[in-house]
mmCIF file of the N, C-alpha and C atoms, coordinates in Angstrom:
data_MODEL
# 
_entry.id   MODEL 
# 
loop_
_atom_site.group_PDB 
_atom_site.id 
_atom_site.type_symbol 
_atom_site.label_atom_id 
_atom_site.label_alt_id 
_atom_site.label_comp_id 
_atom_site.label_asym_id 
_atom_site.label_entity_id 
_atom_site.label_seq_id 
_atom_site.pdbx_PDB_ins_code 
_atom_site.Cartn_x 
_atom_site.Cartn_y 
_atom_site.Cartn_z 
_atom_site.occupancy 
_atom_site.B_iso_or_equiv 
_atom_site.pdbx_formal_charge 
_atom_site.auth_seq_id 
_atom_site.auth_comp_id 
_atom_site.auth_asym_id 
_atom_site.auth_atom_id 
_atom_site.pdbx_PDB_model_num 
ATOM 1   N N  . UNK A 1 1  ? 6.877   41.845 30.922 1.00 0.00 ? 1  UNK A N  1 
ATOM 2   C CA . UNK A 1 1  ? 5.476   41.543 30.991 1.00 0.00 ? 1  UNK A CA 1 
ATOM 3   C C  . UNK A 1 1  ? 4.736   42.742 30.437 1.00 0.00 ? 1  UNK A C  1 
ATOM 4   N N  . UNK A 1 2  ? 3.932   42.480 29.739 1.00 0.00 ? 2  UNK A N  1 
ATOM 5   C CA . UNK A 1 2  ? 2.871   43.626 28.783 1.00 0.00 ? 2  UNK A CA 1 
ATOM 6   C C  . UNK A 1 2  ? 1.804   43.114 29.320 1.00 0.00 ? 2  UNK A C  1 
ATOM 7   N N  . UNK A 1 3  ? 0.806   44.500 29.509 1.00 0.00 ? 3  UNK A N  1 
ATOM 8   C CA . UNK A 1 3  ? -0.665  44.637 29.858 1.00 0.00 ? 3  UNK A CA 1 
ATOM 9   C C  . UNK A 1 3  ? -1.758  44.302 28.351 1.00 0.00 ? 3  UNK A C  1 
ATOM 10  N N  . UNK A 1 4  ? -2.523  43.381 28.013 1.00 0.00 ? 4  UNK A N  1 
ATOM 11  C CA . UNK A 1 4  ? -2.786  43.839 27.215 1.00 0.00 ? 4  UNK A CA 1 
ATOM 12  C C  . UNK A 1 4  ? -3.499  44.865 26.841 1.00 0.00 ? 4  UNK A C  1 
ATOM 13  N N  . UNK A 1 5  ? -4.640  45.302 25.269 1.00 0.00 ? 5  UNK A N  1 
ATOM 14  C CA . UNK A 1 5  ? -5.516  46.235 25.739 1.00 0.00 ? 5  UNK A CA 1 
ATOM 15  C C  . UNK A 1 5  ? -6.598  45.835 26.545 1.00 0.00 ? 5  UNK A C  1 
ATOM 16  N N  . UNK A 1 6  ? -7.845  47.079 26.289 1.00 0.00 ? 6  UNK A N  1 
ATOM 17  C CA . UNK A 1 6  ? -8.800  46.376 26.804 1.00 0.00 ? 6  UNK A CA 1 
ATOM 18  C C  . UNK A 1 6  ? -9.976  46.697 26.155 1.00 0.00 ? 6  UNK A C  1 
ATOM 19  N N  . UNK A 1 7  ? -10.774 45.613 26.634 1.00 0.00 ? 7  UNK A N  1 
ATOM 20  C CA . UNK A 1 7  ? -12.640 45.668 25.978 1.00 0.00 ? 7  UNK A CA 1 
ATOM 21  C C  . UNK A 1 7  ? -13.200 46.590 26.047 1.00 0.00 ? 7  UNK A C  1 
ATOM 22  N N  . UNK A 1 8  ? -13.276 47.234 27.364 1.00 0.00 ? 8  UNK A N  1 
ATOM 23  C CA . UNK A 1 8  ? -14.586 48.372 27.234 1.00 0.00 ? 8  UNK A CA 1 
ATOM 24  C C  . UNK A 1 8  ? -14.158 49.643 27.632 1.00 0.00 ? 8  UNK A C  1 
ATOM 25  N N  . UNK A 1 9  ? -12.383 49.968 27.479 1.00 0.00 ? 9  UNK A N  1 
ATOM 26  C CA . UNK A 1 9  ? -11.731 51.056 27.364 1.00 0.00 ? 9  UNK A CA 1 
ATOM 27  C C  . UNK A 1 9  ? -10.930 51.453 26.635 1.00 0.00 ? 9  UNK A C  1 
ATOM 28  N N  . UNK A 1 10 ? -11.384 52.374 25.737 1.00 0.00 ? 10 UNK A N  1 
ATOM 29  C CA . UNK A 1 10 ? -10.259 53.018 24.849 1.00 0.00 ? 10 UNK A CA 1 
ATOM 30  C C  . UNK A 1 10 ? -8.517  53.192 25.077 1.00 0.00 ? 10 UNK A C  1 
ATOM 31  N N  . UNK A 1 11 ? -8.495  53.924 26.569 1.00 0.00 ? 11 UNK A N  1 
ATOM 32  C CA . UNK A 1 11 ? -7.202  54.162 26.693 1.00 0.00 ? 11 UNK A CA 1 
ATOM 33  C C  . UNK A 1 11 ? -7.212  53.488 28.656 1.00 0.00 ? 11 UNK A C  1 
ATOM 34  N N  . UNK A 1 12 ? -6.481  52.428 28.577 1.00 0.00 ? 12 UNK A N  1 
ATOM 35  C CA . UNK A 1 12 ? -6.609  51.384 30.164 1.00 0.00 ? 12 UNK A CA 1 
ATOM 36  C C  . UNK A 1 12 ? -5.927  52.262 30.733 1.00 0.00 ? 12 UNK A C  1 
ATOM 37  N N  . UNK A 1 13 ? -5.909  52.507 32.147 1.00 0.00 ? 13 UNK A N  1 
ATOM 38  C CA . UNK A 1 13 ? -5.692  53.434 32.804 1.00 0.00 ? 13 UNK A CA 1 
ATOM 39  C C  . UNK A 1 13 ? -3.873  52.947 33.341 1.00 0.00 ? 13 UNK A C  1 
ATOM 40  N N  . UNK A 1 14 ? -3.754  51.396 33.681 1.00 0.00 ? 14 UNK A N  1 
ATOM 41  C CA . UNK A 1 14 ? -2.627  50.828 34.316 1.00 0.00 ? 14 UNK A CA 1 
ATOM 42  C C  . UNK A 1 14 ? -1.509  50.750 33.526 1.00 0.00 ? 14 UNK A C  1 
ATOM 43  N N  . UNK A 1 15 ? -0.525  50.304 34.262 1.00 0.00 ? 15 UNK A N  1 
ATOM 44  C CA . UNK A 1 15 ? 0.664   50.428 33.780 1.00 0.00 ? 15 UNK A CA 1 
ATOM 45  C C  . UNK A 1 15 ? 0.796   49.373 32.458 1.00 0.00 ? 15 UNK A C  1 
ATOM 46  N N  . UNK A 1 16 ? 1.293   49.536 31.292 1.00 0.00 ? 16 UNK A N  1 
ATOM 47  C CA . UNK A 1 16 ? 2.016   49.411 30.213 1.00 0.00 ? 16 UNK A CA 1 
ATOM 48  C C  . UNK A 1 16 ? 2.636   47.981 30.238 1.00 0.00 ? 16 UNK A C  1 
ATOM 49  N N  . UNK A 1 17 ? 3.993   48.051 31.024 1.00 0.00 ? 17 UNK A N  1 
ATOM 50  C CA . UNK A 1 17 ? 5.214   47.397 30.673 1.00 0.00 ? 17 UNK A CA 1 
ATOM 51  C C  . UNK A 1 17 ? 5.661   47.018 31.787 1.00 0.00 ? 17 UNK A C  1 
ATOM 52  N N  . UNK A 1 18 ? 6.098   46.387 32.350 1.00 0.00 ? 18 UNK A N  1 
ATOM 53  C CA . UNK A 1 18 ? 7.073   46.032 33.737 1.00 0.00 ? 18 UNK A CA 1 
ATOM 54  C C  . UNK A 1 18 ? 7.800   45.009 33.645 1.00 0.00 ? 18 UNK A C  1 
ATOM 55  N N  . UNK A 1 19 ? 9.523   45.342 34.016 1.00 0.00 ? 19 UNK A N  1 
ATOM 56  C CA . UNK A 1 19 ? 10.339  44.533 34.197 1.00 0.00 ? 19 UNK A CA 1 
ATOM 57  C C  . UNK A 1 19 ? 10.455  44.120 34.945 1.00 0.00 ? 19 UNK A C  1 
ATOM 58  N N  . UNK A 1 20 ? 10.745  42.365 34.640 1.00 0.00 ? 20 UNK A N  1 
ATOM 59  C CA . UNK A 1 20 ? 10.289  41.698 35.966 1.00 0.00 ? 20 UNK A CA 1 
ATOM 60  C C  . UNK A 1 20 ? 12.008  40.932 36.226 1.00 0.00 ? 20 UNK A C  1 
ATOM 61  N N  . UNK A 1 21 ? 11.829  40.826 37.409 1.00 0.00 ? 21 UNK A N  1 
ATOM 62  C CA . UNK A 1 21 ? 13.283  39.888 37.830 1.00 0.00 ? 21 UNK A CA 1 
ATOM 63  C C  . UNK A 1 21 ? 12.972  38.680 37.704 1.00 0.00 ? 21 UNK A C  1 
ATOM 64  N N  . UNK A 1 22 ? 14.318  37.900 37.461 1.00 0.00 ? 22 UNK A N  1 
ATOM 65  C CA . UNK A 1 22 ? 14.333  36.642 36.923 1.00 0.00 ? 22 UNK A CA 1 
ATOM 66  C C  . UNK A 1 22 ? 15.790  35.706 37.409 1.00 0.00 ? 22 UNK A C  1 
ATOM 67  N N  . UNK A 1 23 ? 15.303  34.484 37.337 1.00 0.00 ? 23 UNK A N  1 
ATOM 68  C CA . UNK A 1 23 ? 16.939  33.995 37.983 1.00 0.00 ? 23 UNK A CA 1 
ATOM 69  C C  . UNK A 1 23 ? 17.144  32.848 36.976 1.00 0.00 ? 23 UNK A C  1 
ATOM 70  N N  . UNK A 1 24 ? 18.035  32.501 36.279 1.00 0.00 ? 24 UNK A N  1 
ATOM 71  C CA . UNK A 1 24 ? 18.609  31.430 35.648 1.00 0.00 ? 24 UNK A CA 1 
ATOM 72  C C  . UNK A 1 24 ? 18.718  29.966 36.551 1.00 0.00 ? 24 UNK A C  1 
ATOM 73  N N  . UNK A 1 25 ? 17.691  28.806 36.266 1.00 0.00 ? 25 UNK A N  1 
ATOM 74  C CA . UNK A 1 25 ? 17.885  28.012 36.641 1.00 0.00 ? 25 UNK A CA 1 
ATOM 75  C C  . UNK A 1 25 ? 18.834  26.956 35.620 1.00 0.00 ? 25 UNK A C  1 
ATOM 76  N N  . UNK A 1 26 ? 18.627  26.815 35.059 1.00 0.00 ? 26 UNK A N  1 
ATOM 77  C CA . UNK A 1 26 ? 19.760  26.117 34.241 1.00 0.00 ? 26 UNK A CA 1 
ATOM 78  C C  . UNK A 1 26 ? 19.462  26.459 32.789 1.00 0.00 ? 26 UNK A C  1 
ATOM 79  N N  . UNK A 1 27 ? 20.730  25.790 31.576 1.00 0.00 ? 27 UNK A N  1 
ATOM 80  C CA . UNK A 1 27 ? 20.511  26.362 29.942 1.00 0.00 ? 27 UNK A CA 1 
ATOM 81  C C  . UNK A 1 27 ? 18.909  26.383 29.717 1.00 0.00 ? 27 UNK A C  1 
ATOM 82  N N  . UNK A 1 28 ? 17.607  25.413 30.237 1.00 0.00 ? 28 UNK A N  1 
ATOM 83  C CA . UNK A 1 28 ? 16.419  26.033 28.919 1.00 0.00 ? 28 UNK A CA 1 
ATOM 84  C C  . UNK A 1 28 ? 15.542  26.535 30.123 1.00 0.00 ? 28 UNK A C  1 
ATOM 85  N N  . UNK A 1 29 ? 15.942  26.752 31.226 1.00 0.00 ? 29 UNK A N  1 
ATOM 86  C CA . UNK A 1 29 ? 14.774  27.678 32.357 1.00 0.00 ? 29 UNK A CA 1 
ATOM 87  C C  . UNK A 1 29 ? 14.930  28.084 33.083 1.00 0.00 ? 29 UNK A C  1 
ATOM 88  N N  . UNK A 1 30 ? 14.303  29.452 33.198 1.00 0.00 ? 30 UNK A N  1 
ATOM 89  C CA . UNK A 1 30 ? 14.453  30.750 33.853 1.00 0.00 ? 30 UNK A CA 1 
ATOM 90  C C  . UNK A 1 30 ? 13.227  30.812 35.096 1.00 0.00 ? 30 UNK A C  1 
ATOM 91  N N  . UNK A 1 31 ? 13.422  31.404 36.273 1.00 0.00 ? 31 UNK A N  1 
ATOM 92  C CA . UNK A 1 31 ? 12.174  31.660 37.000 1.00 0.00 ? 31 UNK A CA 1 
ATOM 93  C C  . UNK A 1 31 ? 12.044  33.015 37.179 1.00 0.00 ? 31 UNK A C  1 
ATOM 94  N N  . UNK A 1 32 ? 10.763  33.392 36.865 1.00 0.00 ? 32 UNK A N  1 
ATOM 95  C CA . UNK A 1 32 ? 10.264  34.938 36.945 1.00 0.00 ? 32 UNK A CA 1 
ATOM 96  C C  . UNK A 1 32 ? 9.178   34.929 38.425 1.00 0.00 ? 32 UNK A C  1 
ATOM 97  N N  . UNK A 1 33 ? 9.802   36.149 38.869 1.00 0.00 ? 33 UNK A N  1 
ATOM 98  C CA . UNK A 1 33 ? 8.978   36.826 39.921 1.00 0.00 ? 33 UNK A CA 1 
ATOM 99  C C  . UNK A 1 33 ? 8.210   37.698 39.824 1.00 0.00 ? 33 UNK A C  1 
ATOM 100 N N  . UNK A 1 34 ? 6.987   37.216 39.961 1.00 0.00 ? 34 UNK A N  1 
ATOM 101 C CA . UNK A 1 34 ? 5.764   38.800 39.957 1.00 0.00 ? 34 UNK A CA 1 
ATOM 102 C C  . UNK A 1 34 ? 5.808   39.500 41.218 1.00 0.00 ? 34 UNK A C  1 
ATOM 103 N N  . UNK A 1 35 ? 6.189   40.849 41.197 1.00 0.00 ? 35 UNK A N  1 
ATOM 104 C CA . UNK A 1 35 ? 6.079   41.120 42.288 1.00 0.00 ? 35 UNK A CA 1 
ATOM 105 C C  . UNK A 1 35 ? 4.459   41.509 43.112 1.00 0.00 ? 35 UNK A C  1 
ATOM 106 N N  . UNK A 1 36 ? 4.645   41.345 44.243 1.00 0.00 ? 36 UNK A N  1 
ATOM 107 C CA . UNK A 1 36 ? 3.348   41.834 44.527 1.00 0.00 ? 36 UNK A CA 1 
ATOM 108 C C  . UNK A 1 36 ? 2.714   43.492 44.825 1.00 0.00 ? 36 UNK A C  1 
ATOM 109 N N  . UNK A 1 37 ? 2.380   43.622 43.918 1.00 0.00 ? 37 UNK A N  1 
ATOM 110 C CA . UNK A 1 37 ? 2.451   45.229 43.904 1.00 0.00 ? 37 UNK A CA 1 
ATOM 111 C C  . UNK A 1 37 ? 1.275   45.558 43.271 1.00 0.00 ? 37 UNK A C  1 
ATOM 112 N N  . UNK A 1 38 ? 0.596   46.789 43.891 1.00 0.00 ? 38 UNK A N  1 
ATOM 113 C CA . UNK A 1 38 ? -0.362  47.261 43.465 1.00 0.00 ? 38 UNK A CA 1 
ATOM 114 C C  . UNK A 1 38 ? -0.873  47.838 41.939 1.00 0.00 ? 38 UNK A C  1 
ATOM 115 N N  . UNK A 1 39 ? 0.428   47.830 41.047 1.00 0.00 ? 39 UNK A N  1 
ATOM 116 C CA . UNK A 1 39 ? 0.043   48.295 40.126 1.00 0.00 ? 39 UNK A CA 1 
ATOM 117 C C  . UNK A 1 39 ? 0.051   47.262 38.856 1.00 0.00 ? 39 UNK A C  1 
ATOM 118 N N  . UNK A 1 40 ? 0.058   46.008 39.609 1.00 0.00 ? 40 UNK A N  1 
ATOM 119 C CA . UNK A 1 40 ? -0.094  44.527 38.837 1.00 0.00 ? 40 UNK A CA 1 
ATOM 120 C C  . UNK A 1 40 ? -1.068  43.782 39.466 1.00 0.00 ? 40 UNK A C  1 
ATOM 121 N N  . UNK A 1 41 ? -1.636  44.064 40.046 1.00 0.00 ? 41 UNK A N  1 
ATOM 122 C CA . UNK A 1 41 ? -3.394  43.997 40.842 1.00 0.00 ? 41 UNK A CA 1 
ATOM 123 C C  . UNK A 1 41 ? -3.833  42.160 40.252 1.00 0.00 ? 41 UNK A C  1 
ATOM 124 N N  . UNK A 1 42 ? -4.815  42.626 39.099 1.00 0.00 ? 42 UNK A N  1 
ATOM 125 C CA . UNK A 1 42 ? -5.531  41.410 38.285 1.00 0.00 ? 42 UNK A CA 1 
ATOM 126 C C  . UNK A 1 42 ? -5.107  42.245 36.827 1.00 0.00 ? 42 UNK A C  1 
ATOM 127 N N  . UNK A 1 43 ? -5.363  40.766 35.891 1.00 0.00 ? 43 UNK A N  1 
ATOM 128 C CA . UNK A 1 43 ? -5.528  40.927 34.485 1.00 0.00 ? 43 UNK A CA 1 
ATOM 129 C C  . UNK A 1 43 ? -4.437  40.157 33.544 1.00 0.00 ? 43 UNK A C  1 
ATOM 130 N N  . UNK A 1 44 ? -4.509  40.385 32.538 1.00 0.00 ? 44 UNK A N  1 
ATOM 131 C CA . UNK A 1 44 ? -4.171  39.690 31.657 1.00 0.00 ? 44 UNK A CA 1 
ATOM 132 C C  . UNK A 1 44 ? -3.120  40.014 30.815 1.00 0.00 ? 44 UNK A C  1 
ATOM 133 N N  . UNK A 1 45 ? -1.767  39.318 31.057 1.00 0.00 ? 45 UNK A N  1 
ATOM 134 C CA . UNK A 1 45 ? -0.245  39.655 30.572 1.00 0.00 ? 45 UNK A CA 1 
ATOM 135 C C  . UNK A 1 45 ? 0.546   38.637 29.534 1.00 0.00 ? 45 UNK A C  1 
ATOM 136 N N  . UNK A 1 46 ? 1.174   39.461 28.696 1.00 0.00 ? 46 UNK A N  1 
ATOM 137 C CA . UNK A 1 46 ? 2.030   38.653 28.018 1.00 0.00 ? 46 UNK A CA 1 
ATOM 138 C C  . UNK A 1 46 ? 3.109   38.465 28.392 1.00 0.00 ? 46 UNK A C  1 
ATOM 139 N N  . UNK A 1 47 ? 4.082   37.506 28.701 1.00 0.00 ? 47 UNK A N  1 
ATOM 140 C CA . UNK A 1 47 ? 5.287   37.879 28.988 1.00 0.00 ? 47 UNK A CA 1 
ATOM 141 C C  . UNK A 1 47 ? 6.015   37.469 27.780 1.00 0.00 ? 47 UNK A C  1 
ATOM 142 N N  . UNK A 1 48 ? 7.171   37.900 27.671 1.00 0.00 ? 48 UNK A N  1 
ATOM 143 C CA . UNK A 1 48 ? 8.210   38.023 26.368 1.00 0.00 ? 48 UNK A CA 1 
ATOM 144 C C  . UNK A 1 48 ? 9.581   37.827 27.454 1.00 0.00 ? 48 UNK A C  1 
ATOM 145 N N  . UNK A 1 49 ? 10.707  37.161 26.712 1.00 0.00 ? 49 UNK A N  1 
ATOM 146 C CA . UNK A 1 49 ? 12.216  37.200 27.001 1.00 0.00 ? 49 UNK A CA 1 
ATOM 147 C C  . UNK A 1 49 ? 12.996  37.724 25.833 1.00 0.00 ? 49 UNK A C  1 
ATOM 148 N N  . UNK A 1 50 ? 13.874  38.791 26.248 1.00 0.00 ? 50 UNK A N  1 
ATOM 149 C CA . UNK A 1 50 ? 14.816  39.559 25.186 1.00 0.00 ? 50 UNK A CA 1 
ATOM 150 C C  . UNK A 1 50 ? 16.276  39.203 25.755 1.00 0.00 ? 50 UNK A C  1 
ATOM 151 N N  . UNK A 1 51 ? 17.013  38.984 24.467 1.00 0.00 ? 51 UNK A N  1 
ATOM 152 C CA . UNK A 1 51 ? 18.053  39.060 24.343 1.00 0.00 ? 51 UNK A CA 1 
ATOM 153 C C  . UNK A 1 51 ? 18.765  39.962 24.087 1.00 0.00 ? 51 UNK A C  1 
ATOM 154 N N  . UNK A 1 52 ? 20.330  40.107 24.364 1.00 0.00 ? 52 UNK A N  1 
ATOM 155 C CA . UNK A 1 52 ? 21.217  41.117 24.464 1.00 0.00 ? 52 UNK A CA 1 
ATOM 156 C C  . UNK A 1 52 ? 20.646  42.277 23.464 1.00 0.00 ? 52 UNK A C  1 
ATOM 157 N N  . UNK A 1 53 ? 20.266  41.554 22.332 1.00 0.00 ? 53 UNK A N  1 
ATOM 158 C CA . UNK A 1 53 ? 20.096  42.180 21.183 1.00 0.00 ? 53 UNK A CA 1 
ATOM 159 C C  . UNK A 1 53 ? 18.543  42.827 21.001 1.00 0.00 ? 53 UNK A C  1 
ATOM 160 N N  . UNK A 1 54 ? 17.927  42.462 21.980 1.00 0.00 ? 54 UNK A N  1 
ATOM 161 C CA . UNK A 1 54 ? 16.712  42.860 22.017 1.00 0.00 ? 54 UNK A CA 1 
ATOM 162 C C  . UNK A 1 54 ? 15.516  42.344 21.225 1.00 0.00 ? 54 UNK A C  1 
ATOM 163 N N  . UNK A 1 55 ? 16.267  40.927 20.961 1.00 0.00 ? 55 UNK A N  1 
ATOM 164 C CA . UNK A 1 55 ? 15.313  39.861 20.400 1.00 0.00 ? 55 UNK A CA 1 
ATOM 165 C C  . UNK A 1 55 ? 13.944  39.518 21.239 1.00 0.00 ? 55 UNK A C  1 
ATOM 166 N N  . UNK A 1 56 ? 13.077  39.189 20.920 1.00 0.00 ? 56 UNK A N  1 
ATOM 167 C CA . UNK A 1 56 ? 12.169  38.329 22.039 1.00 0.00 ? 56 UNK A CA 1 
ATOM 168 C C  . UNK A 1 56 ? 12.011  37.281 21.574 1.00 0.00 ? 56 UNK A C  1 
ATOM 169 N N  . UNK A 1 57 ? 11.262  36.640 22.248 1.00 0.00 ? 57 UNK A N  1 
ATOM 170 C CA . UNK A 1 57 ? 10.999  35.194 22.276 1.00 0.00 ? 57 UNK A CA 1 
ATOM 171 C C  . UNK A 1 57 ? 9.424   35.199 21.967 1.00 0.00 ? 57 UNK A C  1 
ATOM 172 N N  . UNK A 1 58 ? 8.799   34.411 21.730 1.00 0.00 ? 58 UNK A N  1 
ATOM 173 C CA . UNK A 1 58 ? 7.479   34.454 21.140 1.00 0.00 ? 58 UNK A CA 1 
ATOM 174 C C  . UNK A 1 58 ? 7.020   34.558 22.826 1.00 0.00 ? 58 UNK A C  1 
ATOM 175 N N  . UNK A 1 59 ? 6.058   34.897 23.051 1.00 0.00 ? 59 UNK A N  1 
ATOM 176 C CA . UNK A 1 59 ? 4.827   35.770 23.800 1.00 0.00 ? 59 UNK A CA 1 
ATOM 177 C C  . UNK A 1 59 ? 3.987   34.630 24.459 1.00 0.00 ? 59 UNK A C  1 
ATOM 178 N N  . UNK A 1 60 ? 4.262   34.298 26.566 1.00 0.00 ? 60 UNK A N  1 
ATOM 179 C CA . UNK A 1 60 ? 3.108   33.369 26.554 1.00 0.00 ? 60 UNK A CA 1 
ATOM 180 C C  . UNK A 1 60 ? 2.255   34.524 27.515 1.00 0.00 ? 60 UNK A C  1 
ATOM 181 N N  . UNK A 1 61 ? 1.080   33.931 27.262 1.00 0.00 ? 61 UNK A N  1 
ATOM 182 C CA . UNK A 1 61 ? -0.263  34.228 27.950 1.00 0.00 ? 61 UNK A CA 1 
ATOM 183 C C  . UNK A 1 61 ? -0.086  33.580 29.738 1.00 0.00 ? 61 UNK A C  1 
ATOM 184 N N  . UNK A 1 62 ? -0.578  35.100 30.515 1.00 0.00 ? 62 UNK A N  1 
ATOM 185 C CA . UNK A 1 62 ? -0.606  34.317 32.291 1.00 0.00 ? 62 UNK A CA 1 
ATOM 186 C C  . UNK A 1 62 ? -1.911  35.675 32.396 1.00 0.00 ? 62 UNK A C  1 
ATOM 187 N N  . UNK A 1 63 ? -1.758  34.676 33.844 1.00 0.00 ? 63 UNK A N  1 
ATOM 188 C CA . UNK A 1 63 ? -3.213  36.079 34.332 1.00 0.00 ? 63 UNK A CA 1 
ATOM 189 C C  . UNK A 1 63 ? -2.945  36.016 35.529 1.00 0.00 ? 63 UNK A C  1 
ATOM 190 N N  . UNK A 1 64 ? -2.625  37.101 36.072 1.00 0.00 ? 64 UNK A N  1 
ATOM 191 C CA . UNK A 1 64 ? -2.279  37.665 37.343 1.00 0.00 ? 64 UNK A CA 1 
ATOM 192 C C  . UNK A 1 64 ? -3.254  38.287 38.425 1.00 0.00 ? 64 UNK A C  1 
ATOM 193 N N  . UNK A 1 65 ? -3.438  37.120 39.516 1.00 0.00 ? 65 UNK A N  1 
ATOM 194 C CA . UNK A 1 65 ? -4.674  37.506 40.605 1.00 0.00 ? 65 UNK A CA 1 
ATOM 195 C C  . UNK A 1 65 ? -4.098  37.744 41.761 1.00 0.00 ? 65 UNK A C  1 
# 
């Protein structure tokens, strides 16, 4: 999960990047856990899936309240 940037700050103060845990429900879906943690508060994330190879997967849009 990626933070994106932001509007009315040059450099956003919060965290970057966070790996999130995930469990294989069957071949085409996965379930991801946000954890609840203070430094994933509110705002607006991309999440991405990488492969061994460090492929990703195209990028969906969530918003975390």
């Amino acid at each position: 999960m990626i933070s994106g940037g932001s509007i009315t700050h040059a450099q956003p103060s919060e965290l970057k990047y966070f790996e999130l845990p995930f469990e294989k429900v069957n071949e085409e879906k996965i379930e991801i856990t946000i954890p609840n943690d203070e430094n994933i508060n509110n705002g607006f994330y991309m999440i991405f899936g990488l492969d061994n190879n460090s492929t990703h997967t195209m990028g969906n849009s969530i918003i975390v309240k």
